[in-house]
N, C-alpha and C positions, 0 to 999 in steps of 0.2 A: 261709850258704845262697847258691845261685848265683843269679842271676838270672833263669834259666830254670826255678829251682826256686822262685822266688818267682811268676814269670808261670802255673806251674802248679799254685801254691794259690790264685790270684787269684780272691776270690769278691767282686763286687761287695754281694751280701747281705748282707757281714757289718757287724754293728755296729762289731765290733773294729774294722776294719779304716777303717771310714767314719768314726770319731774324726778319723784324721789320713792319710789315702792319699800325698798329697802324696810322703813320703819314697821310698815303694813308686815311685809314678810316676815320680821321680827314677831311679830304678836300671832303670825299663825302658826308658826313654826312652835312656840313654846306652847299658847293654850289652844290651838284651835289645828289642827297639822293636817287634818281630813274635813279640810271646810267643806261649804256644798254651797255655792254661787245662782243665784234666780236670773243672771245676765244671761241672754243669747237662749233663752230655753230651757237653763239648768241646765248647772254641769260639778264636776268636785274639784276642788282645789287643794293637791298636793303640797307641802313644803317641805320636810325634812329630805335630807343628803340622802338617806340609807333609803327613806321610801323613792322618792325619786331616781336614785339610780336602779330599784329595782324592777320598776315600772317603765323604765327603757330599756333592762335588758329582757325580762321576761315579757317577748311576745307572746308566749303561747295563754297567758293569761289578759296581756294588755297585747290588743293587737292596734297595727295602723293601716288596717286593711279599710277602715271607716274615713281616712284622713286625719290630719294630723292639724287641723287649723279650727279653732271657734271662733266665729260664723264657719262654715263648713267654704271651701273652695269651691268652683262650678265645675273642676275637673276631678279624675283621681289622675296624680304624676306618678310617675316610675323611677327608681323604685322605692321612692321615700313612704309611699301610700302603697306597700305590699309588704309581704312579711316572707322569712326564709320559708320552704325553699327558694321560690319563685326571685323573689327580691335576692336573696345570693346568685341568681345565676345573673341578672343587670349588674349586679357589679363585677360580677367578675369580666362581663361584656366592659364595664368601664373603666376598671381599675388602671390599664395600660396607662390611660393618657391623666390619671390622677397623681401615679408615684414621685417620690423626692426626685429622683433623678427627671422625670418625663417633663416637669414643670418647671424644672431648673434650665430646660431650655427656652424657657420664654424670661428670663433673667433680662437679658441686654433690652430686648426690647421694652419689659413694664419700666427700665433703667428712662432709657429715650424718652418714654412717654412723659415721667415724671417731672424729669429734667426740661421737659420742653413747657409745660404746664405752668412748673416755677419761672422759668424763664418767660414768661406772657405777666407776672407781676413783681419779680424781685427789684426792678427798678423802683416800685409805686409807696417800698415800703408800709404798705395794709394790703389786706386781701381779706375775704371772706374764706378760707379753707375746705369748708365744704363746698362752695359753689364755685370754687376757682379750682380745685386740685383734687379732693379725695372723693367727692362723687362723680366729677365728669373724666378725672382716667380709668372708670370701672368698667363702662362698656366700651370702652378702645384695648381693656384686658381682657374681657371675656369674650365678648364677640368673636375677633377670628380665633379661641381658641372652639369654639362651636362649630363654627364655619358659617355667621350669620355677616351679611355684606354690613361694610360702614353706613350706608343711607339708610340700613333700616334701625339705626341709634337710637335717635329721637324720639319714635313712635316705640320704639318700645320698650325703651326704659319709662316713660309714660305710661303704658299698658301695665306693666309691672307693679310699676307703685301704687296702679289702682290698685292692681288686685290684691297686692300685700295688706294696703290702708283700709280693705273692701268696706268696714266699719265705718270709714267717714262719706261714704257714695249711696246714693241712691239703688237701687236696683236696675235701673237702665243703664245708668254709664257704668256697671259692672258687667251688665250683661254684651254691652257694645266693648267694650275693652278685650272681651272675652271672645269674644266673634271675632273681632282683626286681629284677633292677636293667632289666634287658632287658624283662620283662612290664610295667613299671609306664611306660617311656620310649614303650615301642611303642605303648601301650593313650595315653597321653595324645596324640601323633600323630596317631594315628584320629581322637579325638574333635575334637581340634585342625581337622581336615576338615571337619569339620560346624558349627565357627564361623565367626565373623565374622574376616578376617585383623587380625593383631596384626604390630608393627613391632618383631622379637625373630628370633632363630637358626632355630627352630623358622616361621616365618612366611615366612622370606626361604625357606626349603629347600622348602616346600610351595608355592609359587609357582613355584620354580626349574624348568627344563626341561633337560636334557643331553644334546647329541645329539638334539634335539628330544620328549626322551621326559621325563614327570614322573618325580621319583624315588620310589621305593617308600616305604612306610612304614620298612621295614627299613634300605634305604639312611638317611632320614635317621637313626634310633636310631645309626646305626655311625657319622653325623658327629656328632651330640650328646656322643657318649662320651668323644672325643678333645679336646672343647672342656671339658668336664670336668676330663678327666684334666690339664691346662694350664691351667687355671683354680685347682684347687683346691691347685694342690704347688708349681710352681715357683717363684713370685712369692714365695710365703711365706719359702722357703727364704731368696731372697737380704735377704729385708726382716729377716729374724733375725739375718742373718748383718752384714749392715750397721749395725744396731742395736748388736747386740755389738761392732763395731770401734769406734764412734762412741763408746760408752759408757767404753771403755777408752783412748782417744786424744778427749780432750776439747777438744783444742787443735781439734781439725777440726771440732768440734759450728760453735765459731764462724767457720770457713771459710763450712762452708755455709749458714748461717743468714746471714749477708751477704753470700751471692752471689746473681747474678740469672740465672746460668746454671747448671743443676742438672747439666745432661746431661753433660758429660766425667766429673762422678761417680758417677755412674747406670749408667753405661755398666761403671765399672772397678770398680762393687760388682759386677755380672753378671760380668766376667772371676775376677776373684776367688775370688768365692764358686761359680763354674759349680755351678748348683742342678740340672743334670743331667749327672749325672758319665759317662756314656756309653749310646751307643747302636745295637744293633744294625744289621750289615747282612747280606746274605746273597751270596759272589761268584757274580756270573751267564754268568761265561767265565772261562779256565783266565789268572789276572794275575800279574803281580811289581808287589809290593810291598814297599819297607823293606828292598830286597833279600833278599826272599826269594820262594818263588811258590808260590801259593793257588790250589786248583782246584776250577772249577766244584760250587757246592753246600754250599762250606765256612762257618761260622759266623763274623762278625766283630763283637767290643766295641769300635768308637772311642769313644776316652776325650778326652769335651772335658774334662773337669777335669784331664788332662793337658796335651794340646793348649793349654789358656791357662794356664800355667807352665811352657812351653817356654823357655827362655833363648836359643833361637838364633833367636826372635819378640822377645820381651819383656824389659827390662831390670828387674830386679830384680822376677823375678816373682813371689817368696813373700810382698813385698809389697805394703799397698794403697796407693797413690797417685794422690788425689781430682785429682790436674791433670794423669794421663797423659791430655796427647793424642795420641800417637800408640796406637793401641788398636785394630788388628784381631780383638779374641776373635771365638770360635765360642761364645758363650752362646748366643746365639739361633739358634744353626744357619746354615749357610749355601745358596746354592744353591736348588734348586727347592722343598726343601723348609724354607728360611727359616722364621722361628717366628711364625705368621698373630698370634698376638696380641700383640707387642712393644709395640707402641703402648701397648697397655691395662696393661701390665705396667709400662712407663715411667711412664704417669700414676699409676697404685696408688700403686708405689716413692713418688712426689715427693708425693705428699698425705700420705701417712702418715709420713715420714719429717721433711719440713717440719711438720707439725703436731705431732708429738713434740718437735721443738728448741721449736717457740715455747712450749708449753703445760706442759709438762716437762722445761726445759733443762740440771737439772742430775741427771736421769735415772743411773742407774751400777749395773752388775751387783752382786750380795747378795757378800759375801766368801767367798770357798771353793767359789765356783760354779765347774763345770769342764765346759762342756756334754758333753751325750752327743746321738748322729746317729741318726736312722731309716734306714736305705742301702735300696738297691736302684741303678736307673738315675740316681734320685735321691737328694741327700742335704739332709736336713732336721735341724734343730737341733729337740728337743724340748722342749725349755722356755726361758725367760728371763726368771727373775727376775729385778727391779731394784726400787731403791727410790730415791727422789727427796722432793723439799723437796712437801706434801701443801696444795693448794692450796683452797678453801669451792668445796663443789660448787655456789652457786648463781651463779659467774661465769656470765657469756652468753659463746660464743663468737665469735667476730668471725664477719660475716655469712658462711654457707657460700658461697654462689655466688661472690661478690667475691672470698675468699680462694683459689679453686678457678680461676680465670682463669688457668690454665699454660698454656706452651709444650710439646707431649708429644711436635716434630718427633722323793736322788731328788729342795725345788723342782729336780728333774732326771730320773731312772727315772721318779719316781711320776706325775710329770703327764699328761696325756693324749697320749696316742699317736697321736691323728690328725695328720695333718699339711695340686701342684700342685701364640720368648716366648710364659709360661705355666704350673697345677700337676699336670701333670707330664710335659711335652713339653717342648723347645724348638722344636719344627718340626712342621710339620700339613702 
C-alpha cells in the first residue's frame, strides 16, 4: 500500500491502529508528510516536527477557533478553542492557579492520595495500575482543584470519557453525556454565586472580569470542561506508559530512584509516550505547507506523536532515553496555546512514579501482558497489571508532606475502559 493510500485510511479512532502508529507515522513523515485522510469527512494529516510545530504556533493561518477535535466536540471550550487575543486574556485569567509555585501546593496532598491508593493493594502483591492507582487518583486531584464536590467523581469522569472516546458512541449517549454534564456544571456555577468565594478554578472564574465584563455562567462551564478534559487523560496516559517502560528496563527503576533531578525524565517519558497523538487545526487563508497548498477552510490533524519521532529533531527517537537532554518535544504543545497545566502534570508524573520505586521496587508487568490503547486525539494504555514482592499493609508511609517537597520548575480488554499538559489536552 502506498502511502498515500495509507494517509487515507488514517483513522486516529482506531484501536488497531493505536497499538503501535509509530510505523504508520514513519512512512508519512518520509513519503507522504501532507497526507489527506477520507475518515470523519476528510481532513489532512500532518507529520513532520518543523510542519507541525508550525502549524501550532502560527494561529493566524491555522486557527482553533473551529475546535481542535476530529469528530468535532458538541461544545467550543475556552480557551483551548479560541485564538489570541481573546484566548491570551483566559489565560492570563488562569495562569495564577497553573504556576510551579501555585501547584506545588497541592504536593502533600496528590502525596496522601497516592500513598493511600497503594496502601488499598500492596499487601496483595498484583494490582491492575491503571484501575487501582493512576486513573482513580485523577479525579480526587483535579476535582477540588476546580472546586467540583467529591460525589460528582463518578459521573463525571464517565461523561468525560464519553466525550473524549465520542468515536466509539452512538449519537445519543453523546448527546446525553453532554446534556448532564453541561446541566449539572452550569447549575453548580449558579449556586456557586450565591456562596461565600472559595480559592479553586471555579472561584478564580467568578471573580474574573474580561474586557471589563464578568463572565457568564456558560463562559465559565465551557472553561471547566477543557480543564477536565486535561486533567482526566493526558497525565494518566504518559504515567502508564512510563510505568511500563520502567518495569521492563529495571536497570532505570535504579537511575531514577537515585537521582535528584527528575525533570530530563519526565520531560522524555512526555516525548515518547506523546499522550496526545494529534490535534486539529482549521486553515484560515489559502498556505503552502510540506510543500503542498491547503485552502482556506480545509481540516488539519497535526500529529505530535509524530512530530516527537521525527529523526531529523531527535536521535534515536523510537527510543526512551531518561538523560536526553537535548529535547525539544511538542508534548505539551507549543506556542500560545502551550499546555496551561504542565506544571501540575510534572508534579502528579514525579510523586507517583517516585513513590512506586520506593514502595514497590521491584514492580514488573504479569507475563504475556501485551497492552491494548484507547485512541482517539489521545492514546491511553488500558490496563497494567503487574505483580511485585507484597509488603504488611500496616507499614506507615514516610511522612506525606516531607516526601512531597519537589522541584516541579483482557487483565487487558476486560478492564475498565475509562481512561486525560493534561487528560486530554495538551494546550488550553
Amino acid at each position: 500500500m502506498s502511502a498515500e493510500e495509507l494517509a487515507a485510511a488514517f483513522d486516529h479512532g482506531s484501536e488497531q491502529l493505536m497499538r503501535d502508529p509509530y510505523p504508520l507515522y514513519d512512512a508519512l513523515r518520509t513519503q507522504c508528510p501532507l497526507g489527506r485522510s477520507e475518515k470523519y469527512d476528510g481532513f489532512y494529516v500532518v507529520s513532520r516536527y518543523e510542519d507541525v510545530k508550525r502549524v501550532f504556533s502560527d494561529y493566524s493561518n491555522f486557527t482553533s477557533t473551529h475546535g481542535n477535535s476530529i469528530p468535532p466536540q458538541p461544545i467550543q471550550m475556552y480557551p483551548i478553542d479560541l485564538d489570541p487575543p481573546t484566548q491570551t486574556k483566559f489565560r492570563k485569567v488562569l495562569n495564577p492557579a497553573f504556576t510551579a509555585e501555585a501547584v506545588d501546593q497541592h504536593a502533600a496532598r496528590i502525596q496522601q492520595t497516592v500513598d493511600r491508593y497503594i496502601d488499598a493493594f500492596i499487601a496483595d502483591g498484583a494490582a491492575d495500575l491503571a484501575a487501582q492507582l493512576v486513573r482513580p487518583i485523577m479525579p480526587e486531584i483535579v476535582l477540588p482543584i476546580i472546586g467540583l464536590p467529591a460525589e460528582a467523581a463518578t459521573e463525571t469522569v464517565e461523561q468525560i470519557d464519553i466525550l473524549t472516546r465520542r468515536h466509539k458512541h452512538d449519537e445519543r449517549t453523546i448527546y446525553e453525556a453532554y446534556q448532564g454534564i453541561t446541566k449539572y456544571i452550569v447549575g453548580l456555577v449558579a449556586q456557586r454565586r450565591q456562596s461565600a468565594p472559595a480559592d479553586d478554578i471555579i472561584g478564580l472564574l467568578l471573580k474574573a472580569k474580561i474586557d471589563g465584563a464578568e463572565l457568564s455562567d456558560e463562559a465559565i462551564y465551557r472553561t471547566v470542561m477543557i480543564v477536565l478534559f486535561g486533567g482526566l487523560d493526558t497525565t494518566t496516559s504518559v504515567l502508564l506508559e512510563a510505568i511500563y517502560f520502567l518495569a521492563a528496563n529495571p536497570e532505570q527503576k535504579e537511575v531514577l530512584r537515585n537521582s535528584d533531578d527528575w525533570s530530563v525524565a519526565i520531560e522524555e517519558f512526555v516525548r515518547f509516550t506523546s499522550p496526545v497523538q494529534g490535534l486539529k487545526r482549521t486553515v484560515n487563508a489559502d498556505v503552502a505547507l510540506s510543500g503542498g497548498k491547503l485552502q482556506f477552510g480545509e481540516i488539519i490533524l497535526a500529529l505530535l506523536g509524530s512530530a516527537n519521532r521525527d529523526p531529523e529533531v531527535f536521535d534515536r527517537p523510537d527510543r526512551c532515553l531518561l538523560d536526553r537532554e537535548e529535547n525539544p518535544h511538542l508534548g505539551f504543545g507549543i506556542g500560545a496555546h502551550i499546555c496551561l497545566g504542565r506544571y501540575l502534570a510534572r508534579l502528579e508524573m514525579k510523586i507517583v512514579l517516585r513513590t512506586l520505586l520506593e514502595r514497590i521496587p521491584d514492580f514488573a508487568v504479569v507475563p504475556g501482558f501485551t497492552p491494548a490503547y484507547l485512541a482517539g486525539e489521545t492514546r491511553g494504555m488500558k490496563a497494567l497489571p503487574i505483580r511485585f514482592t507484597p509488603t504488611a499493609t500496616d507499614r506507615q508511609p514516610e511522612n506525606a508532606a516531607g516526601r512531597a517537597d519537589l522541584d516541579v520548575g483482557e487483565a487487558t480488554e476486560t478492564a475498565t475502559n475509562r481512561s486525560p499538559e493534561w487528560g486530554g489536552r495538551p494546550a488550553v
